[in-house]
C-alpha positions as CSV (number, residue, x, y, z in Angstrom):
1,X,139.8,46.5,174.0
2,X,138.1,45.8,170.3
3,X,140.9,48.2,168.8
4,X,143.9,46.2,170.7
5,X,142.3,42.8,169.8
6,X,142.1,44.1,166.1
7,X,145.3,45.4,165.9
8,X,147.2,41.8,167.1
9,X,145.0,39.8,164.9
10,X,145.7,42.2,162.1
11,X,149.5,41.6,163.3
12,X,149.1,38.2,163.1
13,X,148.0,37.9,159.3
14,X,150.7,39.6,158.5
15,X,153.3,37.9,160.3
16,X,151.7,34.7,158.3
17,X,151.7,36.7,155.4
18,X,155.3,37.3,155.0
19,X,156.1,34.0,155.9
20,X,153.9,32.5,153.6
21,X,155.7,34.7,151.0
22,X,159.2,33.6,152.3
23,X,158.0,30.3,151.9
24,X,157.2,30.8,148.5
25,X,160.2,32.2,147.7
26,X,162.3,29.8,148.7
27,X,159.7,26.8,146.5
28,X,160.4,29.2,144.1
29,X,164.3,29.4,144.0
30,X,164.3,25.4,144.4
31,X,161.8,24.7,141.6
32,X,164.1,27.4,139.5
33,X,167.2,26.2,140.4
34,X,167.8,22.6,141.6
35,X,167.0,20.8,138.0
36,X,170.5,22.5,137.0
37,X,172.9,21.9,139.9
38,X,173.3,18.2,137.8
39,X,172.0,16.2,140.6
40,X,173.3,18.4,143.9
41,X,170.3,18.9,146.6
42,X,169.9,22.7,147.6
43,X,170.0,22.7,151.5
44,X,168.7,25.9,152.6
45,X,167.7,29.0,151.3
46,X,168.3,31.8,153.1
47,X,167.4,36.0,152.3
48,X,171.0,37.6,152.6
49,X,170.7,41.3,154.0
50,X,172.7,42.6,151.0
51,X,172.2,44.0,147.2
52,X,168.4,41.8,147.6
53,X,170.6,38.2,146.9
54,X,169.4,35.0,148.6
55,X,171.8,32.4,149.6
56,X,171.4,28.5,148.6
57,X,173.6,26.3,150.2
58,X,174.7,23.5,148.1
59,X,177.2,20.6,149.2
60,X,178.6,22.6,151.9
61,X,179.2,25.9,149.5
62,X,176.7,29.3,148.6
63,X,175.4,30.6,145.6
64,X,173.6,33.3,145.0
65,X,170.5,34.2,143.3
66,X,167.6,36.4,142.5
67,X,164.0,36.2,144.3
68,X,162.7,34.2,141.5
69,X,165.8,31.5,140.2
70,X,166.0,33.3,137.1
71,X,170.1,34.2,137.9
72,X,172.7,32.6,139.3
73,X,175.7,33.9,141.0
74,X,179.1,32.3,141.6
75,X,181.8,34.1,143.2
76,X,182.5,35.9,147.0
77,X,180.5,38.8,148.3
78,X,182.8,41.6,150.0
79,X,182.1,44.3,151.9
80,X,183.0,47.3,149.5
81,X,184.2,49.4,153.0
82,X,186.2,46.9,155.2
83,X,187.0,44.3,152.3
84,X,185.8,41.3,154.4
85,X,184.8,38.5,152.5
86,X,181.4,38.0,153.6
87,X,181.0,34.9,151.7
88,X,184.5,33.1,153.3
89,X,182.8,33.9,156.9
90,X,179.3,32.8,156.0
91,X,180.7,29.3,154.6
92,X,183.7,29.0,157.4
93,X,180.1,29.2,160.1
94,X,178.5,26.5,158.0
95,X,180.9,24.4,158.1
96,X,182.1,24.1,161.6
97,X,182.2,20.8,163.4
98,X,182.1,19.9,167.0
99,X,185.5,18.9,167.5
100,X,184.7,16.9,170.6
101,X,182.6,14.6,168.6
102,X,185.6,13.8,166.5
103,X,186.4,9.8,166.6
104,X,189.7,10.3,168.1
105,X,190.1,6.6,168.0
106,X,190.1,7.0,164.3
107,X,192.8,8.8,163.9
108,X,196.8,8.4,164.3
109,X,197.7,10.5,167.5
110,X,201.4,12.3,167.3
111,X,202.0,14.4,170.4
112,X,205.0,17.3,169.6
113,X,206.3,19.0,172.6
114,X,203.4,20.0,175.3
115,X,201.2,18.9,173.6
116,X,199.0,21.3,174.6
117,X,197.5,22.8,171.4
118,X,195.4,20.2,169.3
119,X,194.5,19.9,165.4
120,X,193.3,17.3,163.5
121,X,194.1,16.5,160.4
122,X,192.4,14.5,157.2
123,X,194.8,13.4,154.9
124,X,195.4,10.8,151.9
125,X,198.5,9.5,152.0
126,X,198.7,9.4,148.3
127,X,198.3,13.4,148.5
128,X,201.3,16.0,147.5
129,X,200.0,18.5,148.9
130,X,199.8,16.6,152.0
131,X,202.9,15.4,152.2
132,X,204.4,18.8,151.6
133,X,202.1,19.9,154.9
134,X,204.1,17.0,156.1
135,X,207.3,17.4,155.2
136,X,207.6,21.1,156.2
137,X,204.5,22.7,158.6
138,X,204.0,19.9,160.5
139,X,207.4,18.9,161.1
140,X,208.5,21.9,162.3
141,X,205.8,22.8,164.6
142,X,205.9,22.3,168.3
143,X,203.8,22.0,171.1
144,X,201.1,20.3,169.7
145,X,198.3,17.5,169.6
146,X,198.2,16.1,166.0
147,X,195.4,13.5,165.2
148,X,195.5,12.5,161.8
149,X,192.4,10.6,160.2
150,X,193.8,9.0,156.8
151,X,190.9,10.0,154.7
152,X,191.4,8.1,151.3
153,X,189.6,9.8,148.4
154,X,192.7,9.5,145.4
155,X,192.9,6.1,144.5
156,X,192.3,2.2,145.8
157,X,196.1,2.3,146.5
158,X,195.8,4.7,149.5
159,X,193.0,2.3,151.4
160,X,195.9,0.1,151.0
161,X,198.5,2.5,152.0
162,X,196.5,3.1,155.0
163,X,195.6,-0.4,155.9
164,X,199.5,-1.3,156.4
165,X,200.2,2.0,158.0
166,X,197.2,1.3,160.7
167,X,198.4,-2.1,161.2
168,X,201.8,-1.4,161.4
169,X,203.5,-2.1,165.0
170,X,204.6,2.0,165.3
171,X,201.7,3.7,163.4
172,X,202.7,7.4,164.0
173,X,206.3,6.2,162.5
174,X,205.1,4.3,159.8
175,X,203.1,7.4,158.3
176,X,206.2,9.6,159.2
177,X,208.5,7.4,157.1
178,X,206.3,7.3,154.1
179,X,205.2,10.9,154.5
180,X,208.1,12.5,154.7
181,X,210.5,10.0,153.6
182,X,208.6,7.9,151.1
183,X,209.3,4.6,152.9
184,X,206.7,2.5,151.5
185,X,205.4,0.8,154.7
186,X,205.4,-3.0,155.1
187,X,202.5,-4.9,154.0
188,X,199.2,-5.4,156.5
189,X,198.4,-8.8,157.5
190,X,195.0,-9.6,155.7
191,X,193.2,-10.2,159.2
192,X,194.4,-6.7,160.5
193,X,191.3,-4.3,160.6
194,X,191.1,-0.7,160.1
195,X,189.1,2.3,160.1
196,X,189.3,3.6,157.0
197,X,185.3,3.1,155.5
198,X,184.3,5.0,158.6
199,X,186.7,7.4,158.3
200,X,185.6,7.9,154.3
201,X,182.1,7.8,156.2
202,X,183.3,10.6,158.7
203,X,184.7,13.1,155.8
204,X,181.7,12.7,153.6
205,X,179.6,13.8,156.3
206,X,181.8,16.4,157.1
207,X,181.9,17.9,153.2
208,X,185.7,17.6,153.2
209,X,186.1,17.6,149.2
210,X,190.1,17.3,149.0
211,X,192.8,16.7,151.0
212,X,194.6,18.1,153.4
213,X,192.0,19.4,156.0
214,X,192.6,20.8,159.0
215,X,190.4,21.0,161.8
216,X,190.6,23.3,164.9
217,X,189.4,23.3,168.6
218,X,186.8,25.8,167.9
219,X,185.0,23.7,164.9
220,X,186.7,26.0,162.3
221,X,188.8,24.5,159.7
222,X,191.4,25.2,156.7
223,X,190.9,23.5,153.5
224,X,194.2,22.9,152.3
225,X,197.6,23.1,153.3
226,X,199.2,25.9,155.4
227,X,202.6,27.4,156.2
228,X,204.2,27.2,159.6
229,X,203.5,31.0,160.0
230,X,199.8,30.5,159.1
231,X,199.2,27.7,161.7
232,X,200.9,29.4,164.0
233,X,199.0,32.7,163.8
234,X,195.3,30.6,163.9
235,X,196.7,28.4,167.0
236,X,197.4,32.0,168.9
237,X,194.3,33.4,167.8
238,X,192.5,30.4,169.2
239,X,194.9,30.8,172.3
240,X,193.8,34.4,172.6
241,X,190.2,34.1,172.6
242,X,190.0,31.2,175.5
């Protein structure tokens, strides 16, 4: 019975031990580090099970470095023997929302067919690459639920863009029109109110840094825009998995 009790307590110190040391570690890398990320806040540190690297999360992204801060490294980890980007699938699990804590009412809702498959998307409607999304992807896909939160991050002009699309008496056409067709919608009357600081609220929480952003049932998302045959093949492997 002495010998057992000895053995947990000697068990014990040393569980406390290494995560003392972990602890230490991690004070460590955030002494080193965070006085040169120019002002960004490290949110974790985390050991990695790879070549001895610990991540640090920073604004929704991972760096790497060594056990003490001394080294930084910027870049994607892959594995060497099945080329996955073990960086990509780290930051796409970080990232994932709860997609049924989206503000629907937020957003501009465009149903396409069934409607059965939903996305939302962030976009500013003074963005290229979003009305190229626009003007090809999302026109020609079918069968779909299409929220769109106007997230406006380019200029003052596309609060103002988006005020007089909100307000407008067909929404979904009015962003259509201007999207696709650059049919500069009609001005807002001044009393008309909109979400668009919550919305700018919404995509700051969320990290979204640019424009477009597309969000998925499961809480995954793809920074950027897509081709039809991309969104397509991420709906059906959604579709797949229920």
């Amino acid at each position: 019975m002495v010998k057992t009790k000895l053995a947990v307590l000697l068990a014990t110190g040393l569980m406390a031990s290494c995560v003392d040391a972990q602890n230490n570690t991690e004070a460590n890398i955030r002494k080193a580090l965070e006085p040169r990320l120019g002002g960004a806040k490290i949110e974790s540190v985390k050991e990695t099970p790879y070549g001895e690297l610990y991540e640090v999360r920073v604004a929704g992204d991972i760096l790497y470095t060594d056990k003490k801060g001394e080294y930084l490294f910027i870049g994607h980890v892959y594995d060497a023997k099945s080329s996955r980007n073990l960086t990509r699938e780290r930051i796409d699990d970080i990232n994932k929302i709860k997609f049924s804590e989206l503000p629907l009412e937020m957003a501009l809702k465009q149903v396409k067919g069934n409607g059965k498959r939903v996305i939302a998307v962030f976009e500013d409607p003074n963005c290229g690459y979003c009305k190229r999304l626009r003007q090809t992807t999302l026109k020609d896909i079918d069968n779909v639920t299409i929220y769109t939160f106007m997230y406006n991050i380019l200029s003052e002009d596309s609060f103002v863009k988006s005020k007089n699309i909100w307000c407008a008496p067909n929404r979904v056409k009015a962003w259509d029109d201007w999207m696709i067709n650059g049919k500069v919608p009609p001005a807002a009357p001044a009393a008309c109110e909109t979400p668009n600081e919550k919305v700018a609220a919404l995509g700051q929480k969320l990290k979204i840094s640019g424009t477009p952003a597309i969000f998925f049932t499961d809480g995954s998302r793809i920074p950027g825009a897509v081709d039809l045959k991309g969104l397509e093949d991420k709906l059906s492997s959604l579709e797949a998995k229920k």
